[in-house]
ROKELUM-655628 format. One record per residue (C-alpha): residue in one letter; z, x, y. Coordinates in steps of 0.1 Angstrom, whole numbers, plus 2048, in hexadecimal, padded with zeros to 3 digits. Layout:
// ROKELUM-655628
aZXY ...
***
This chain:
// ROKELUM-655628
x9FDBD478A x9E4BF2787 x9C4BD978F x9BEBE27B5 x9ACBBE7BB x9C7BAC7B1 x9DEBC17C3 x9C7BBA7E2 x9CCB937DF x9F1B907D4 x9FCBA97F5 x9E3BA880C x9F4B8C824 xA12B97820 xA09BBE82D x9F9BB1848 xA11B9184F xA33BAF850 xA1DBC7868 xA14BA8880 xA36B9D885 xA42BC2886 xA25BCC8A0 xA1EBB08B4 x9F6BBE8AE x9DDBA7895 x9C2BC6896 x9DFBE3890 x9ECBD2875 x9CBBC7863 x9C0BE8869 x9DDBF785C x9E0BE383E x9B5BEC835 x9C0C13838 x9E0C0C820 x9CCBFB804 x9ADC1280B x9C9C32804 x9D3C1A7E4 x9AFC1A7D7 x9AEC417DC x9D1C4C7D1 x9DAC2F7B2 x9BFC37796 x9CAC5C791 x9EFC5B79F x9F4C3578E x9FFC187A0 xA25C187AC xA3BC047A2 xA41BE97BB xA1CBE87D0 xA26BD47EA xA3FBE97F7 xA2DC0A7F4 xA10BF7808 xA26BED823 xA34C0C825 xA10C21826 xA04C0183E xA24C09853 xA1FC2F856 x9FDC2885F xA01C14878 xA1CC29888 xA04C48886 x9ECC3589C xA06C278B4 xA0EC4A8BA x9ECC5A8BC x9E4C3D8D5 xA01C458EA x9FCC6A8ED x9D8C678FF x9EFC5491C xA0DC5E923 xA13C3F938 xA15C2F91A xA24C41901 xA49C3490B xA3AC13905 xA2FC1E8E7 xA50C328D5 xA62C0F8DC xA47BFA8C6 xA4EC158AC xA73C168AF xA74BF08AB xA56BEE88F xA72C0487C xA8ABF1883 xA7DBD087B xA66BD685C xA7ABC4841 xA77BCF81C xA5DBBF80D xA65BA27F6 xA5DB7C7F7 xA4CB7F81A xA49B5981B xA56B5883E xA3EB7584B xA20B6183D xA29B3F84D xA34B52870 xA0DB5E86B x9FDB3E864 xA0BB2A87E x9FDB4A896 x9DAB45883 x9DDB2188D x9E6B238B0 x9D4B088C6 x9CDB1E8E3 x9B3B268C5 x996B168BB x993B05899 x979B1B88B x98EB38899 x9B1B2E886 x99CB27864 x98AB47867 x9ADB5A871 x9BCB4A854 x9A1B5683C x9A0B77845 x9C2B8284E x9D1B6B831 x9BEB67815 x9B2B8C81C x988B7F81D x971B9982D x960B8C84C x941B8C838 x94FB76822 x961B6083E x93EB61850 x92DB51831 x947B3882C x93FB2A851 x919B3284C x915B47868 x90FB7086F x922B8B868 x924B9B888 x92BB7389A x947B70884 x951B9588D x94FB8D8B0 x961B6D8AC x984B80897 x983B988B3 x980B808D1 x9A0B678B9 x9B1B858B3 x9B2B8F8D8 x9BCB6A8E5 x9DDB718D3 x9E5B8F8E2 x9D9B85906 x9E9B68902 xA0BB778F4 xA0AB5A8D6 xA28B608C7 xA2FB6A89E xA44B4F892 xA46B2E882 xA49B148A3 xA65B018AA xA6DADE89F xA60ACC8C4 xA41AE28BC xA38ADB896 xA2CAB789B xA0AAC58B0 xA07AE489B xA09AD5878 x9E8AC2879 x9D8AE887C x9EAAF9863 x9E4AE3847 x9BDADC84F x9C0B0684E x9D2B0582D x9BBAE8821 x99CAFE827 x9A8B1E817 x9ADB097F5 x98BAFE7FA x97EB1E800 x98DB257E0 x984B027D3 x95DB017D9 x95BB257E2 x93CB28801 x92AB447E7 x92BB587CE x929B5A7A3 x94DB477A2 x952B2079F x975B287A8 x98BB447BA x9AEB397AF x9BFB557C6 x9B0B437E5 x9C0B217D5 x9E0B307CC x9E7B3F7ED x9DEB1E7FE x9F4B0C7E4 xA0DB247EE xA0BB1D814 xA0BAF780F xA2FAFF7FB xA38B1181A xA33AF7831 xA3FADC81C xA62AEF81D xA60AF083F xA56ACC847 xA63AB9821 xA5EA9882F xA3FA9C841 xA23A8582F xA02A97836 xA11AB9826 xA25AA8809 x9FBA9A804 x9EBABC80B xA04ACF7F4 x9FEAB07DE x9D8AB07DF x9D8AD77D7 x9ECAD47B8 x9D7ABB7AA x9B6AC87AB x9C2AEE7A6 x9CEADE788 x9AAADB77B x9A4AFF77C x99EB0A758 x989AF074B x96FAF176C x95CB0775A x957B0F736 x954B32724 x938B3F738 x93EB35755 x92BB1575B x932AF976E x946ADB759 x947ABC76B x966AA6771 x95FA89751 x959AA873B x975ABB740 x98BAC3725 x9AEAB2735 x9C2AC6716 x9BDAE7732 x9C8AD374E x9E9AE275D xA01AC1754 xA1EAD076C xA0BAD5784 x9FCAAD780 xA1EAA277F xA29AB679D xA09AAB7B2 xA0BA857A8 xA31A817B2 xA2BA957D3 xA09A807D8 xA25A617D4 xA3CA6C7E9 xA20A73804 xA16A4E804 xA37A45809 xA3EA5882B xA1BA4D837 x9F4A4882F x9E2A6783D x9C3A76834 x9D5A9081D x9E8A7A814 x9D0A61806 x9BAA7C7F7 x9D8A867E0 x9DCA607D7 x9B8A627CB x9B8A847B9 x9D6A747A6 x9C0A5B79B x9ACA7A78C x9C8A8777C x9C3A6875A x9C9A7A73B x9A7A6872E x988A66745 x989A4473C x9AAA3F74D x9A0A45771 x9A4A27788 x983A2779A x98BA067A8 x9AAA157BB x99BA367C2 x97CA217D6 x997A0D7EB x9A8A2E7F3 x98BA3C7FF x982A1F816 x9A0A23826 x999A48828 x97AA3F839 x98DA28852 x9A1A45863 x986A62859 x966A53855 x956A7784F x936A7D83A x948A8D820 x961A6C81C x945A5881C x930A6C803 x950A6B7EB x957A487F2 x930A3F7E8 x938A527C6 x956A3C7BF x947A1E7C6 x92DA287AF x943A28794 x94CA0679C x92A9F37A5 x910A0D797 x8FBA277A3 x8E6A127B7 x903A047CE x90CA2D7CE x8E8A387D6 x8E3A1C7F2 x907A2B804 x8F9A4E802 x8D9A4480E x8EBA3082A x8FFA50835 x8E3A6B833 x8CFA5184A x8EAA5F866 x8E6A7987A x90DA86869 x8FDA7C849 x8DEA90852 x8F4AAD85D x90AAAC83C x8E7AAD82C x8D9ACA838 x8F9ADF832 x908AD8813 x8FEACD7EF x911AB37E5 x8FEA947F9 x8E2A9F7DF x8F5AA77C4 x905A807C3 x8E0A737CB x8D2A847AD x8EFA77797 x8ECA527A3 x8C7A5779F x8C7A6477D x8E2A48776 x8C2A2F781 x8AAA40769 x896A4B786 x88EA6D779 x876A7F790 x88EA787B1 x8A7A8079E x899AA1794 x889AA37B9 x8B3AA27C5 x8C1AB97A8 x8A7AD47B1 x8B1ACF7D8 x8D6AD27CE x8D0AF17B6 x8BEB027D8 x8DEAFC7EC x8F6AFF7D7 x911B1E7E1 x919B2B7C3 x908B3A7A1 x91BB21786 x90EB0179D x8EFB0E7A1 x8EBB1077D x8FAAF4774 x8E4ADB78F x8C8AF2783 x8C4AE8764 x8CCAC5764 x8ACAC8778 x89BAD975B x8ABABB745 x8A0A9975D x87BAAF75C x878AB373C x87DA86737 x868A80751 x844A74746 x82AA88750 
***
């Protein structure tokens, strides 16, 4: 594996999810890990990559880590007893690096503490995870570099002031803490998903990691509905992935798709988990596999709108959020027309959640311009595309929305 980027995604968690539980210390061990893989960007192009790069990071990670423990200890000698204990357990304990499944999920469930604050465990997850920068976590919660700085440090000292523990909770505890988790795992994938910038449609290593963490908790909890749906829901619309986009790179929507590239085991896997969901209970997850298996037809043609507009009204009965409605307006379109579509849309943006969704996110006018150009009403819909095209987060949308504006302009009359 001699490309470093890939090297960075595959073992990034993993370096920093061994030192964590090894430490007891979220900054040492990030740190520790960033000085390991900066040494692997210095030392790999002329001496060649080793042969198993996960260990050899550990190992650096490890020996870095140590170095600072010790240089740390010797400006106070108070401490430094303190100190060669950490060490003599961190050498101790450091397994040898393999399928660090455990590791990750110990770290997770300490991302997703709830002594923490929502925004805290998401942005935790994303950065000490996936491996995001906190530039990039600050963009994908639309706020400053330096707040989201402030906000790692201040999560990041919570768990240590608060002596959170490194492991996966006990069974009396997993009820309250699963809720967190999975909304955690359910925002990396759509991170990866609808990335929040960037010239990518898609970053499949944020969407197979989160896939991977749904796995994890599904083996922990098999009978649990809500992540039997979110490991479910994942599947099925990672299953998508190489006919999103065509050979440059541009967006290709859902009714287009070539279904040939579709990942069929994947399908399969999704729609019998999205089954076996329902039948432990109806949750949001849940539900929302229920109607990406609708999705999953072999034919656009064979997609059961009718059904996919009933599961999202009773979506909308135990999560009436903006975005359920939005997607429940677009279903009903495809039921009773673009004008009963248009007139839900319209109803939601007329709230002050509706308003809110509105100013932040593209797709309210992405769906108006669609139901609009679906009416014939050409300059609105141009009006919405080029409003969409401004807000749109990444370079393939922007495009795309782009120039169906150019397209509705160029029918309109002058």
């Amino acid at each position: 594996m001699s490309n470093l980027g890939e090297v960075h995604r595959r073992h990034w968690a993993k370096v920093v999810a061994i030192l964590a539980r090894a430490f007891r210390d979220l900054d040492l061990a990030e740190d520790a890990a960033g000085e390991a893989f900066a040494e692997a960007v210095a030392r790999w192009p002329s001496e060649g990559a080793p042969d198993n790069p996960g260990a050899w990071l550990v190992k650096v990670a490890r020996n870095k880590a140590l170095d600072r423990l010790r240089r740390e200890a010797s400006r106070d000698v108070r401490q430094a007893a303190a100190h060669e204990l950490l060490i003599a357990r961190a050498d101790v304990d450091l397994p040898a690096f393999g399928p660090m499944a455990d590791d990750r999920l110990r770290l997770l469930f300490t991302c997703c503490h709830p002594a923490l604050s929502a925004e805290a465990q998401i942005a935790l997850t994303l950065r000490l995870i996936t491996g995001l920068t906190t530039p990039q976590v600050a963009r994908a919660f639309w706020v400053a570099e330096a707040t989201m700085a402030q906000r790692l440090v201040r999560a990041k000292r919570k768990i240590s002031t608060a002596n959170i523990p490194y492991r996966v909770p006990g069974p009396h505890e997993l009820p309250e803490r699963l809720a967190g988790v999975l909304r955690v795992v359910y925002l990396v994938f759509r991170e990866g998903y609808t990335p929040s910038g960037g010239d990518d449609l898609v970053r499949v290593d944020l969407c197979d990691e989160a896939i991977r963490l749904a796995r994890l908790v599904v083996e922990l909890l098999p009978r649990e509905s809500e992540a039997l749906g979110l490991l479910a829901l994942l599947l099925l619309h990672h299953s998508r992935r190489d006919a999103r986009v065509d050979d440059t790179g541009d967006v290709v929507l859902l009714e287009h798709q070539d279904r040939s590239r579709w990942d069929r085991d994947a399908i399969d896997e999704g729609v019998a988990l999205a089954a076996e969901a329902l039948r432990h209970g109806r949750g949001s997850y849940a539900l929302q596999a229920a109607i990406a298996a609708c999705h999953a037809a072999p034919g656009p043609g064979g997609t059961d709108w009718r059904a996919v507009a009933a599961l999202y009204g009773e979506l909308a009965r135990s999560d009436p959020s903006p975005a359920v409605l939005l997607n429940r307006a677009v279903a009903v379109a495809e039921v009773d027309g673009p004008a009963a579509g248009l007139a839900m849309v319209d109803s939601l943006l007329s709230t002050p959640e509706g308003a809110a969704l509105a100013r932040s996110s593209h797709h309210p006018h992405v769906a108006r311009a669609d139901f609009l150009r679906r009416l014939e009403r050409h300059a609105d819909a141009a009006a919405a595309y080029g409003v969409a095209a401004g807000m749109a987060p990444t370079a393939p949308e922007r495009r795309f929305l782009a120039r169906r504006q150019r397209d509705i302009e160029a029918r309109t009359p002058d």
